[in-house]
C-alpha positions as CSV (number, residue, x, y, z in Angstrom):
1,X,94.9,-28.9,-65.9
2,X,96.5,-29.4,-62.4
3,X,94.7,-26.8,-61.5
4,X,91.4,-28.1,-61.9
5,X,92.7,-30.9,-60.1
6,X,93.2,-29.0,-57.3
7,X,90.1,-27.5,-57.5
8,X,88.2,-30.7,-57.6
9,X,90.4,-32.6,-55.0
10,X,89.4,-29.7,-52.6
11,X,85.5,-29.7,-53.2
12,X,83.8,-32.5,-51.0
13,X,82.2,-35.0,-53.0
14,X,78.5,-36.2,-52.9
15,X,79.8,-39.6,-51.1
16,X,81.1,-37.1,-48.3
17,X,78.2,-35.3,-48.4
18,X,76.4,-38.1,-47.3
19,X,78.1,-39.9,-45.3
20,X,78.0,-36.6,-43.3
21,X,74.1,-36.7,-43.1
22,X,73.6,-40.7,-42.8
23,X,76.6,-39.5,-39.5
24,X,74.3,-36.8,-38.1
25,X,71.2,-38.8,-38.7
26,X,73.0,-41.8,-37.1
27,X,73.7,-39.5,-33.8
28,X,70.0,-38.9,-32.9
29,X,70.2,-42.5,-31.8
30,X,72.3,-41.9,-28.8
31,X,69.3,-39.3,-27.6
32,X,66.6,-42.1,-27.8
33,X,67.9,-43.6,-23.9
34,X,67.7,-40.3,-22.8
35,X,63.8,-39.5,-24.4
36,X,62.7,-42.7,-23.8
37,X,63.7,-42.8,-20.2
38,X,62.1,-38.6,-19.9
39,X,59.3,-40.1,-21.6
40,X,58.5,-43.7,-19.4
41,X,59.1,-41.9,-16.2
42,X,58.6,-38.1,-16.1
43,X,55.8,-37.5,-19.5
44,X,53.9,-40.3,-18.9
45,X,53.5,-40.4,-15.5
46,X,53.1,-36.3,-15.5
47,X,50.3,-36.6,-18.1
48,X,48.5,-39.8,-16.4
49,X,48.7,-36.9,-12.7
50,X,46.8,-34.3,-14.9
51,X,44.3,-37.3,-15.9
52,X,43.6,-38.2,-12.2
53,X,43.0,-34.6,-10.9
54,X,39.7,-34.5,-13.1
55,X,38.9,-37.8,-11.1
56,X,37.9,-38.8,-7.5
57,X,39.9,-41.5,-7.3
58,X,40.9,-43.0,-3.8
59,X,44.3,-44.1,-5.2
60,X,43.7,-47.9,-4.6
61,X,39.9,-48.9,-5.7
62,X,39.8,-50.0,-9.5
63,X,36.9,-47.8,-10.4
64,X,36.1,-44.2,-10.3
65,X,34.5,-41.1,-11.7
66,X,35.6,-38.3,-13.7
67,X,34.1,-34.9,-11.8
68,X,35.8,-32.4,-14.2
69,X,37.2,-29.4,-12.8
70,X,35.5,-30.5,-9.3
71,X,39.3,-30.8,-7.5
72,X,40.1,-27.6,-8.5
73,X,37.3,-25.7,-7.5
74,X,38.4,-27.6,-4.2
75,X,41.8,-26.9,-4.2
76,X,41.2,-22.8,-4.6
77,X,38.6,-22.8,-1.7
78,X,40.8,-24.8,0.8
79,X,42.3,-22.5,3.0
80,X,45.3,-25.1,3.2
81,X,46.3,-24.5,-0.1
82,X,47.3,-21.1,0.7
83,X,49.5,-22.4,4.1
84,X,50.9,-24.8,1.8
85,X,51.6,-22.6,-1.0
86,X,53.1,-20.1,1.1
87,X,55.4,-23.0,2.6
88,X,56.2,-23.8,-0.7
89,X,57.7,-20.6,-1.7
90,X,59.3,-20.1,1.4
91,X,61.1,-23.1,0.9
92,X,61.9,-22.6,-2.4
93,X,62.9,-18.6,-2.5
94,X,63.9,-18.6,1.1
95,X,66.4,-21.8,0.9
96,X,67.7,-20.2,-2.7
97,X,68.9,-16.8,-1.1
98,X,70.4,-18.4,1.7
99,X,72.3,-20.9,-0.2
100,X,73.5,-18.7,-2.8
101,X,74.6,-16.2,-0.5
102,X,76.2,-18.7,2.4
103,X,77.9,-20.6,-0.9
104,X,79.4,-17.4,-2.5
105,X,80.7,-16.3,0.9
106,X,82.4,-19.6,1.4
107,X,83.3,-19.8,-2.0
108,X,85.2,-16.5,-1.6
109,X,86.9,-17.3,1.2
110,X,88.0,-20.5,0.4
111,X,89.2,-19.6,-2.9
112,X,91.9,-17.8,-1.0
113,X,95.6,-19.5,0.1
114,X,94.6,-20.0,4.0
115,X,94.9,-22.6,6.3
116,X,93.0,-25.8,6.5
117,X,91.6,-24.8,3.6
118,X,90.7,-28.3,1.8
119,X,89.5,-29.5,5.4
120,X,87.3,-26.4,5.6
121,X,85.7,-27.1,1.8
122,X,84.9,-31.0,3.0
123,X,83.5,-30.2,6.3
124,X,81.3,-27.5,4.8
125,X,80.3,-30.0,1.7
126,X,80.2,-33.3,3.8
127,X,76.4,-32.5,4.6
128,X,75.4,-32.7,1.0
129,X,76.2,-36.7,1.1
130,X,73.7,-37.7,4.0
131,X,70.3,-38.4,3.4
132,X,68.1,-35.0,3.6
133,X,65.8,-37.6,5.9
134,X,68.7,-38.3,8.4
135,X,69.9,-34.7,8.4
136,X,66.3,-33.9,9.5
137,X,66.1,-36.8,12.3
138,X,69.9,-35.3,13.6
139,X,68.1,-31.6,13.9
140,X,64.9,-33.1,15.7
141,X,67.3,-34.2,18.1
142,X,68.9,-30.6,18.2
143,X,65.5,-28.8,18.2
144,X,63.4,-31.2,20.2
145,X,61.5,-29.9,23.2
146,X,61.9,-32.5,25.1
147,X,66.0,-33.7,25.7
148,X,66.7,-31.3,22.9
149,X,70.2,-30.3,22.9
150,X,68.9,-26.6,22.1
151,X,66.4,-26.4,25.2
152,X,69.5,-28.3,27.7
153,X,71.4,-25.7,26.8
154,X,68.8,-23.1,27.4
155,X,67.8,-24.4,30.4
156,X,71.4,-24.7,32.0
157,X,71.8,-20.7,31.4
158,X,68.5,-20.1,33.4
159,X,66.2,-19.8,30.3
160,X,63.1,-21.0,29.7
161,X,62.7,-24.3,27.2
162,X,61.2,-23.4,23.7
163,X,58.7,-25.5,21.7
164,X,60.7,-24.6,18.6
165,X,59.2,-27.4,15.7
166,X,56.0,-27.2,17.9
167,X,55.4,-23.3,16.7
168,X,53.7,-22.5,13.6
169,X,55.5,-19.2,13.1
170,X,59.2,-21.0,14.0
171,X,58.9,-24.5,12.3
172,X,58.8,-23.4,8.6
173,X,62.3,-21.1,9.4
174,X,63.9,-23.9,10.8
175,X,62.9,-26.2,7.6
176,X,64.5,-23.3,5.7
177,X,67.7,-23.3,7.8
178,X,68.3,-27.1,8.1
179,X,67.5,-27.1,4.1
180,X,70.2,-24.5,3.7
181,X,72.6,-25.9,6.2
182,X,72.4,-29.4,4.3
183,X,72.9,-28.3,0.5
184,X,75.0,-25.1,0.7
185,X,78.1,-26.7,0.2
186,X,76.8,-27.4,-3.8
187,X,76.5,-23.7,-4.3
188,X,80.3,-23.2,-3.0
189,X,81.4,-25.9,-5.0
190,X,79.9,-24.6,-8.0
191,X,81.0,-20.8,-7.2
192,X,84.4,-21.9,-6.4
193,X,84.4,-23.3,-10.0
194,X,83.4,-20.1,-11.1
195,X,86.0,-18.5,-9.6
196,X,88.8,-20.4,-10.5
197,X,87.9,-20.0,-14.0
198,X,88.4,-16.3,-13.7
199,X,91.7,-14.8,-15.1
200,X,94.0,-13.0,-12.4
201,X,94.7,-10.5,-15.7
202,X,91.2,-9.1,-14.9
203,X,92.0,-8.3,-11.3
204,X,95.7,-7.4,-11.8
205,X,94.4,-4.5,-14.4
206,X,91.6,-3.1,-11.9
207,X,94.4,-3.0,-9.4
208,X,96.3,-0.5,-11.8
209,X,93.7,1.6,-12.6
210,X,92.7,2.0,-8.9
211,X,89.7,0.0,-8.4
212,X,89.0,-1.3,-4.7
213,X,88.1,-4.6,-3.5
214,X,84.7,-4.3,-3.7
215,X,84.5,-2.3,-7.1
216,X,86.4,-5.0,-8.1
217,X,83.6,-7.9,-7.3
218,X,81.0,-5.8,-8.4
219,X,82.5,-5.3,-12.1
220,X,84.8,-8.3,-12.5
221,X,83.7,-11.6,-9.7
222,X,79.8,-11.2,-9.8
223,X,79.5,-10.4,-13.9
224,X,82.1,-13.2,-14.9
225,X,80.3,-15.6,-12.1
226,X,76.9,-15.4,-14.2
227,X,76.6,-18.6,-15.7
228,X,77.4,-20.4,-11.9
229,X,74.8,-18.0,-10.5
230,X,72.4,-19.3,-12.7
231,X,72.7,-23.0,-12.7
232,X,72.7,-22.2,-8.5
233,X,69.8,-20.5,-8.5
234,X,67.6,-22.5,-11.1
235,X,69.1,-26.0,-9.1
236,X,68.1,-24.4,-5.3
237,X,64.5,-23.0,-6.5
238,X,63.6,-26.7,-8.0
239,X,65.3,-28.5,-5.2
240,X,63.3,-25.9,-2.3
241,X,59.8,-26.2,-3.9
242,X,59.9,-29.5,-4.0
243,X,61.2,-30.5,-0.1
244,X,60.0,-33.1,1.6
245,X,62.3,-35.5,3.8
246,X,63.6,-32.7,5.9
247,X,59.8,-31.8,6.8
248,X,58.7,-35.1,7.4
249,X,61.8,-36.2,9.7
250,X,61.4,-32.5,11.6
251,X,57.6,-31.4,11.8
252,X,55.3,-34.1,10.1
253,X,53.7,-31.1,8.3
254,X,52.3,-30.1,11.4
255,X,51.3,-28.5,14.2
256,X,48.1,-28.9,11.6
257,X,49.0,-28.3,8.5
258,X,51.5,-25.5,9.2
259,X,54.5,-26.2,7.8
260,X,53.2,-28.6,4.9
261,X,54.9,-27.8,1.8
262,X,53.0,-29.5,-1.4
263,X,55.3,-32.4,-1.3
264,X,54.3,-33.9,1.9
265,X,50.5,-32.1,1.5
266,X,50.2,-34.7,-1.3
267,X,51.7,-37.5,0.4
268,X,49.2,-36.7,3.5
269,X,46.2,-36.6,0.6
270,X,47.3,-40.0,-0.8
271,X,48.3,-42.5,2.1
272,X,46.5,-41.0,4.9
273,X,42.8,-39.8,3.7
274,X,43.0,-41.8,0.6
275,X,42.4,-38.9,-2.3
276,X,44.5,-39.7,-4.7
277,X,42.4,-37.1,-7.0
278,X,42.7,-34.2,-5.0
279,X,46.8,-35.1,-4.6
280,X,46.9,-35.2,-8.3
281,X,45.3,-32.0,-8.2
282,X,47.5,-30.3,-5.7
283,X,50.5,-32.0,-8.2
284,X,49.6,-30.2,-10.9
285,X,49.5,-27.2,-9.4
286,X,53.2,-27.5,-7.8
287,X,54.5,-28.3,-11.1
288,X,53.4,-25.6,-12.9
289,X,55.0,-23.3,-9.9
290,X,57.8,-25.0,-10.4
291,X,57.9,-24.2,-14.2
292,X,57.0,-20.7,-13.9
293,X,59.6,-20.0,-11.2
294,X,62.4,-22.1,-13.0
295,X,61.7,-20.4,-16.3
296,X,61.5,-16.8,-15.3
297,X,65.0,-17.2,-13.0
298,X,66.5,-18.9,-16.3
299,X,65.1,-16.2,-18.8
300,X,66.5,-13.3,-16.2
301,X,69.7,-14.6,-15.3
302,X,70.5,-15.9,-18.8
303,X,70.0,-11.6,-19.4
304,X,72.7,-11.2,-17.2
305,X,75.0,-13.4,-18.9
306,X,74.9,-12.0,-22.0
307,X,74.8,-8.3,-20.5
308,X,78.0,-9.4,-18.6
């Protein structure tokens, strides 16, 4: 008889059971802020973009027209779209190597028992807190061709000045550089984490059996350094594609269109020539670059993780 007892004491009753399910139903409520704020200010206003691409809106007038896939048709025969696309990727991929590959090497370093070290970690991360716009308007002032500190101190070594934001095949580099100068202190913060998170057993044993320094980042640091590797490089391609302060403090887009990237392309489209459509249409197009790129750099360094 105390047995069954027991037997019954230690089987969850059907009050249990649904109190359980009324819980988990009850916690879908703390995700409606989130959805509701996703839905009001990214669906919506993603969905209402697609809408006005099929239109030839001017972006201020309360009537227009719907011309179907007109925009598009428009946006694959403008040579511009190419310039800008191609800015766009370099901005995106170029900024993401850099960063990653600046922030491990800082990450490495700093993870080490030297000197100054905590100094070294702020001064290298105390770009990230100005505004991308400033941090543009401080470089103008460095790359400028006229009073630029770069061309003084060109010119007082006997060189010639340089129209560096002025040249088409320069200007987007720069962007690049300035982009990666600004934001790589995120990708050491977020390696150093990484790091720190690694056990010294692993090292200590590859030690024993041999291994050198750089077997031993190859088969221990870079494997077990996955998951920051991914939230890097999936943070640095969105943030890249989608630049726009830096370029608008530094170049203006220009000379011509040269170093638009999609972000300022459609801000010129909108508030200077007043084509709200086409802008849409150029928006819809960055996004899905965005999603493809994001997607296939999560899908292949999420392999890695689980291979490492």
């Amino acid at each position: 008889m105390s047995e069954l007892v027991e037997k019954n004491k230690s089987k969850p009753g059907k009050s249990a059971k649904k109190r359980g399910i009324s819980g988990e139903k009850s916690l879908w409520w703390m995700y409606l802020p989130a959805v509701l704020f996703v839905t009001v200010f990214i669906v919506y206003p993603f969905m209402d973009g697609v809408r006005i691409s099929f239109t030839d809106w001017n972006g201020f007038s309360q009537s227009f027209n719907f011309v179907g896939l007109e925009q598009y048709t428009r946006m694959f025969n403008d040579p511009t779209t190419w310039t800008v696309i191609r800015n766009t990727l370099l901005y995106g991929i170029g900024s993401t190597i850099l960063q990653n590959a600046l922030g491990l090497f800082y990450a490495l370093l700093l993870n080490n028992q030297i000197k100054f070290r905590t100094v070294t970690r702020t001064i290298v991360y105390l770009p990230v807190i100005i505004s991308p716009l400033i941090m543009g308007y401080i470089f103008y002032l460095f790359f400028a061709f006229q009073n630029g500190a770069l061309n003084d101190a060109l010119m007082f070594f006997g060189f010639d000045s340089i129209n560096a934001l002025g040249n088409a095949d320069i200007n987007p580099y720069i962007i690049v550089l300035v982009n990666t100068y600004q934001f790589v202190g995120i990708a050491m913060i977020i390696y150093l984490a990484g790091l720190q998170g690694i056990s010294k057993d692993f090292y200590e044993a590859a030690e024993i059996d041999g291994a050198t320094a750089f077997q031993q980042f190859k088969k221990i640091t870079l494997p077990m350094l996955a998951p920051s590797i991914t939230i890097n490089v999936v943070i640095n391609i969105i943030g890249g594609l989608k630049l726009f302060d830096v370029i608008v403090a530094l170049t203006g887009g220009g000379p011509g269109n040269a170093s638009q990237s999609s972000s300022t392309f459609m801000y010129d489209l909108y508030f200077s020539r007043q084509d709200a459509g086409y802008a849409a249409t150029q928006g819809v197009l960055v996004a899905f670059i965005i999603l493809i790129l994001s997607l296939l750099a999560l899908w292949y360094f999420k392999r890695k993780e689980i291979e490492a």
